[in-house]
N, CA, C and O of each residue as an XYZ file, in Angstrom:
428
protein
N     106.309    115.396     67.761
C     105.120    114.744     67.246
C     104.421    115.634     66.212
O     104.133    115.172     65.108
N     104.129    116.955     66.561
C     103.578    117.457     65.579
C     104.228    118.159     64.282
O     103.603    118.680     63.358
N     105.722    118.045     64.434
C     106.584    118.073     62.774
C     106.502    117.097     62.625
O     106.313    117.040     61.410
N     106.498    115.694     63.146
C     106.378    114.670     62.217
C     104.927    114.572     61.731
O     104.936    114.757     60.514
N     103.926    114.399     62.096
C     102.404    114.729     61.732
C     102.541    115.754     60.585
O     102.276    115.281     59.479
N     102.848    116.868     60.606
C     103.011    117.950     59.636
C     104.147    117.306     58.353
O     103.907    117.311     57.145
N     105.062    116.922     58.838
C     105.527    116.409     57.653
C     105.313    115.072     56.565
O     105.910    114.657     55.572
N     103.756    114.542     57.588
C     103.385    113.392     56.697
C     102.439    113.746     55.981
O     101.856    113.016     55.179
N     102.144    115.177     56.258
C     100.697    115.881     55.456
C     101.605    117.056     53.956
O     100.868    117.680     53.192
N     102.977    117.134     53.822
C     103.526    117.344     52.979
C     104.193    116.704     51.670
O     104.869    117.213     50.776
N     103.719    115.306     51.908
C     103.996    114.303     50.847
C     102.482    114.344     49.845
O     101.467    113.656     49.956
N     102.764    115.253     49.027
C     101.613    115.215     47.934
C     101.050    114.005     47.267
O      99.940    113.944     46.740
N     102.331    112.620     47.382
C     102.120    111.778     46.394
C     101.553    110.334     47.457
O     101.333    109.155     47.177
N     101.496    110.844     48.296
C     100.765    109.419     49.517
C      99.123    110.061     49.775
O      98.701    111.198     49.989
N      98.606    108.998     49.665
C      97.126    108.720     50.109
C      96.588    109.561     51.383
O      97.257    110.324     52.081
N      95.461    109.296     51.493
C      94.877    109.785     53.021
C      95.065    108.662     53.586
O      95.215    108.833     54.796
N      95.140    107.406     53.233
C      95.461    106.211     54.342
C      96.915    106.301     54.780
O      97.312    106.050     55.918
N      97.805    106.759     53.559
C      99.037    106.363     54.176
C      99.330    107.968     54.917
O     100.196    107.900     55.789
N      98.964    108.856     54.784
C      98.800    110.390     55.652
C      98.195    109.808     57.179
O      98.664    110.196     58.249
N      97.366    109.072     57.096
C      96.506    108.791     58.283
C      97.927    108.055     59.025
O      98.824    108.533     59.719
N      97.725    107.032     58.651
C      99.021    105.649     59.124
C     100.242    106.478     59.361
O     100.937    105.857     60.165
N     100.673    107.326     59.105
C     101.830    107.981     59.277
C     101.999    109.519     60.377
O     102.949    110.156     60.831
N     100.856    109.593     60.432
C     100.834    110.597     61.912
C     100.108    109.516     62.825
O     100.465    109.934     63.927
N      99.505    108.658     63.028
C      99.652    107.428     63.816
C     100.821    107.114     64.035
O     101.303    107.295     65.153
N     101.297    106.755     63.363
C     103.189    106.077     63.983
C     103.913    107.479     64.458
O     105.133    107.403     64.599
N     103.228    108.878     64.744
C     103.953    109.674     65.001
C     103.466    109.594     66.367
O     104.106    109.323     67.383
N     102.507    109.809     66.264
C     102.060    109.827     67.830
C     101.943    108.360     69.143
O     101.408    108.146     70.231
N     102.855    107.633     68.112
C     103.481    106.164     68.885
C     104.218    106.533     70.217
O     103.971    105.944     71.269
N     105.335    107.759     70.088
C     105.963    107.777     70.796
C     105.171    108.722     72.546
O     105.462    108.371     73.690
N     104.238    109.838     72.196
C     103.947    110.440     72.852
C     102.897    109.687     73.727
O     102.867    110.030     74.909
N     101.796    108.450     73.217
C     101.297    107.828     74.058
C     102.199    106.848     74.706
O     101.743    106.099     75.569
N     103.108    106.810     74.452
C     103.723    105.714     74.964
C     104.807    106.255     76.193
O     105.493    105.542     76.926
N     104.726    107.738     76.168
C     105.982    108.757     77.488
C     104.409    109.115     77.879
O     104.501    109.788     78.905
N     103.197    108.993     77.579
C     101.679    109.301     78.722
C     101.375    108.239     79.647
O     101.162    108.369     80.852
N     101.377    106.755     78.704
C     101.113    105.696     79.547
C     102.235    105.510     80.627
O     101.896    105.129     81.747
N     103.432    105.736     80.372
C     104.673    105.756     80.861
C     104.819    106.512     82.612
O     105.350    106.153     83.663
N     104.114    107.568     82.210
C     104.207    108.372     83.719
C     102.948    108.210     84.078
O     102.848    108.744     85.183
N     101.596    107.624     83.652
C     100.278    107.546     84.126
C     100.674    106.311     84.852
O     100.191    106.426     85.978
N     101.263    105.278     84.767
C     102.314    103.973     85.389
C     102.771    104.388     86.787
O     102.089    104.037     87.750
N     103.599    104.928     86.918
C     104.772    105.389     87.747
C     103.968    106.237     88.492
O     104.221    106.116     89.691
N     103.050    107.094     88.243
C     101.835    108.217     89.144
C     100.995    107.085     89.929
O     100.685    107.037     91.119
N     100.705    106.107     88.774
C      99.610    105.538     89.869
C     100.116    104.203     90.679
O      99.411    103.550     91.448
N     101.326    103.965     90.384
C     102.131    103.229     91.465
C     102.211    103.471     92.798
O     101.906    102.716     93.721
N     102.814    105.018     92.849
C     103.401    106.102     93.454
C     101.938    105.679     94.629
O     101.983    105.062     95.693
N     100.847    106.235     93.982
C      99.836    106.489     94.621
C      99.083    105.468     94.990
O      98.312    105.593     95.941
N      99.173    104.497     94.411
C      98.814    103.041     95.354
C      99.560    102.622     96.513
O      99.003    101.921     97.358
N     100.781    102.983     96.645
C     101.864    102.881     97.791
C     101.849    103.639     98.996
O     102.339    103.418    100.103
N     100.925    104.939     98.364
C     100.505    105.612     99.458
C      99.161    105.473     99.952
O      98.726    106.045    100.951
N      98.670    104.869     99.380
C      97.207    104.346     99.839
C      97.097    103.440    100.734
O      96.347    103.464    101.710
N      98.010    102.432    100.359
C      98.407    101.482    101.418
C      99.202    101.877    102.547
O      99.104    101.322    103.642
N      99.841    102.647    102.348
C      99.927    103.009    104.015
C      99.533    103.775    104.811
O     100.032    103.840    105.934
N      98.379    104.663    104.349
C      97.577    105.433    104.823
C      96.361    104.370    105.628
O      95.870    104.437    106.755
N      96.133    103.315    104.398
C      94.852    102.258    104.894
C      95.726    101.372    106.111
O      95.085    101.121    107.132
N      97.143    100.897    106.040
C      97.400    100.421    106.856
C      97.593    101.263    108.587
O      97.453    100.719    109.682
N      97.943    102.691    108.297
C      97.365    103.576    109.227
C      96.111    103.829    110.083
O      95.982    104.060    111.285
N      95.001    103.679    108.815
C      93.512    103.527    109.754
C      93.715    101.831    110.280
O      93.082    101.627    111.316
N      94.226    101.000    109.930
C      93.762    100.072    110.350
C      94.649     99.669    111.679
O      94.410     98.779    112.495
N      95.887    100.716    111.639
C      96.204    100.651    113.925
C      95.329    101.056    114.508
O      94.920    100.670    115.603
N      94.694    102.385    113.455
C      93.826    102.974    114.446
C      92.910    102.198    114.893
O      92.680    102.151    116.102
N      92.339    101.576    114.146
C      90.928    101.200    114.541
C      91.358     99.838    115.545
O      90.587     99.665    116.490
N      92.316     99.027    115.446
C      92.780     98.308    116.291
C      93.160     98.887    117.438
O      92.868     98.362    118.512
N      93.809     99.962    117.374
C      93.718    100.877    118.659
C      92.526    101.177    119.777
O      92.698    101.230    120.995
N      91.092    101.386    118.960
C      90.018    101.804    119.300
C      89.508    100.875    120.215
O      89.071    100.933    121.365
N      89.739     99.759    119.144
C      89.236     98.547    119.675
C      89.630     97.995    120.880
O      88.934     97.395    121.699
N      90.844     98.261    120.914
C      91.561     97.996    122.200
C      91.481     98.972    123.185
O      92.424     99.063    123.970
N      90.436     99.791    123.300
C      90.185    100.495    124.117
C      90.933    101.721    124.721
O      90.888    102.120    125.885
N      91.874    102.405    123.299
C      92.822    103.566    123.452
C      91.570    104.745    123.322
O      90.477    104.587    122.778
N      92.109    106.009    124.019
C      91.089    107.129    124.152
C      91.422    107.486    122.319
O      92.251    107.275    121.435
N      89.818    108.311    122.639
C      90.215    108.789    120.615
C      91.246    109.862    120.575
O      91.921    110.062    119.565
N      91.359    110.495    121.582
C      92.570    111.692    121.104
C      93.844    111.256    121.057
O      94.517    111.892    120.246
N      94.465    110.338    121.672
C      95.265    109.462    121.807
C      95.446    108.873    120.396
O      96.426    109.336    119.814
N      94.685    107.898    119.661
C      94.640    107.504    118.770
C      94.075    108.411    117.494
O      94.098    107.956    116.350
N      93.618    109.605    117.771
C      93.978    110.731    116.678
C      95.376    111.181    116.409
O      95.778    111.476    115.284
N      96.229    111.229    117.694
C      97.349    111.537    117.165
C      98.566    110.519    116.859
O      99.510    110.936    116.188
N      98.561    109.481    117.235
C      98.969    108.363    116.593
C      98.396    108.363    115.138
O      99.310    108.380    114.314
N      96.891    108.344    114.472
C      96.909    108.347    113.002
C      97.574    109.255    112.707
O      98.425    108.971    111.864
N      97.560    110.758    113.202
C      97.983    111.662    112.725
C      99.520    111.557    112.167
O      99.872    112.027    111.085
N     100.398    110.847    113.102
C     101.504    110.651    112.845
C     101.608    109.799    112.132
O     102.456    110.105    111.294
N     101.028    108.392    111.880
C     101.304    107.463    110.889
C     101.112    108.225    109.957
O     102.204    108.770    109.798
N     100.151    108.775    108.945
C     100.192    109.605    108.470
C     101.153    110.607    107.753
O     101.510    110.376    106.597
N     101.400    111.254    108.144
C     102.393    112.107    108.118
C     103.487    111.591    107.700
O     104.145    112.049    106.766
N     103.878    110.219    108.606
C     105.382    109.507    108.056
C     105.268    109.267    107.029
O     106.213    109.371    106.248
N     103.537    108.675    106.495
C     103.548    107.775    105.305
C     104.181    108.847    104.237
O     105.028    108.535    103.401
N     103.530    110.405    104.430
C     103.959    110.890    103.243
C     105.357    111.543    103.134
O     105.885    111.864    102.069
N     105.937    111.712    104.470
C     106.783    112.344    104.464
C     108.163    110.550    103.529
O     109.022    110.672    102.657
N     107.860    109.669    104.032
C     108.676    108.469    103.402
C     108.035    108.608    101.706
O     108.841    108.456    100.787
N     107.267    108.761    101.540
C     106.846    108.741    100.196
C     107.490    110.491     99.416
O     107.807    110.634     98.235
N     107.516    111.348    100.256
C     108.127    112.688     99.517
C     109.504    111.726     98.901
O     109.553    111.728     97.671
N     110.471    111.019     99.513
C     111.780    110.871     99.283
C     111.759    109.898     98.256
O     112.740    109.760     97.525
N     110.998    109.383     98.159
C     110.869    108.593     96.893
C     111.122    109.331     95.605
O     111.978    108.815     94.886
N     110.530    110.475     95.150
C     109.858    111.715     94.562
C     110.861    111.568     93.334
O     110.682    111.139     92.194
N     112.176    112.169     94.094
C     113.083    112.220     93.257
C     113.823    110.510     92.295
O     114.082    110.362     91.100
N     113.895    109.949     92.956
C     114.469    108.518     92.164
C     113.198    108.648     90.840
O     113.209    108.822     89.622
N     112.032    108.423     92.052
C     111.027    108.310     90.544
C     110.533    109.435     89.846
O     109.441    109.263     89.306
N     111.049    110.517     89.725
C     111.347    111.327     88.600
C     112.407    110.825     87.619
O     112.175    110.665     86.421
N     113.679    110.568     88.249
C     115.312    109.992     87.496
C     114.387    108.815     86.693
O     114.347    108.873     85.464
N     113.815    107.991     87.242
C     113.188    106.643     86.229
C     112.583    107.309     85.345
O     113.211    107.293     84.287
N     111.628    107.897     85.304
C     110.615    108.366     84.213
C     111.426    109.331     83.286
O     111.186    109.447     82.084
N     112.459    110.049     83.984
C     113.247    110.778     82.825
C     113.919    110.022     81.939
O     113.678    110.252     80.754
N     114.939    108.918     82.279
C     115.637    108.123     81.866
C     114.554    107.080     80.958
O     114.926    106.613     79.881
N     113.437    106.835     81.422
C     112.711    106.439     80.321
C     111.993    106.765     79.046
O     111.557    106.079     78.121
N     112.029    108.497     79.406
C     111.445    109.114     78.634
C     112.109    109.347     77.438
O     111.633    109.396     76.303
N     113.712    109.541     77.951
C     114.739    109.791     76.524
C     115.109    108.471     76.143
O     115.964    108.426     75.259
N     114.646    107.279     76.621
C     114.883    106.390     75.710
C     113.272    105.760     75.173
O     113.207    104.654     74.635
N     112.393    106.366     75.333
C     111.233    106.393     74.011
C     111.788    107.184     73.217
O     112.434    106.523     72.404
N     111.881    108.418     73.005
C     112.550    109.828     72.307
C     113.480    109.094     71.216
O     113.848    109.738     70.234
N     113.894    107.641     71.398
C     115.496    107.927     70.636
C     114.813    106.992     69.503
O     115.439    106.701     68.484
């Protein structure tokens, strides 16, 4: 991005509009590999939200049903835990996506 930016500021015979317009279309590609993994991050992290919220919500059905709280501390504790430990294994695939997407913005 920034040799192409630099090399649109070396054309003596183009404008400041077309200098402007032309490190714009440079930096096409780099917002577009930001929005790209700001996507895939906050996917990631909505997936784990939901099963963290679906976690409090045994608990509290738990409560309700008249389970002791230490009991149902360690039941969240463990939902919990699975949620992220199932979400670590994800990690890698959705790295492979975002890479594989990244070199085909790049091209």
């Amino acid at each position: 991005m920034f040799r192409c930016s630099a090399s649109c500021c070396e054309d003596s015979q183009a404008s400041m509009q077309q200098v402007h317009q032309c490190i714009e279309r440079c930096h096409v590609p780099l917002a577009q590999a930001q929005a790209l993994v700001t996507n895939e991050l906050e996917k990631f992290q909505d997936r784990l939200a939901r099963c963290t919220m679906h976690c409090n919500d045994k608990a509290k059905d738990s409560i309700d049903a008249g389970s002791k709280e230490l009991q149902v501390k360690r039941q969240l504790d463990s939902c919990v835990t699975k949620c992220v430990d199932d979400h670590m294994h994800l990690i890698p695939t959705m790295t492979k996506k975002m890479k594989e997407s990244l070199i085909s913005i790049g091209k």
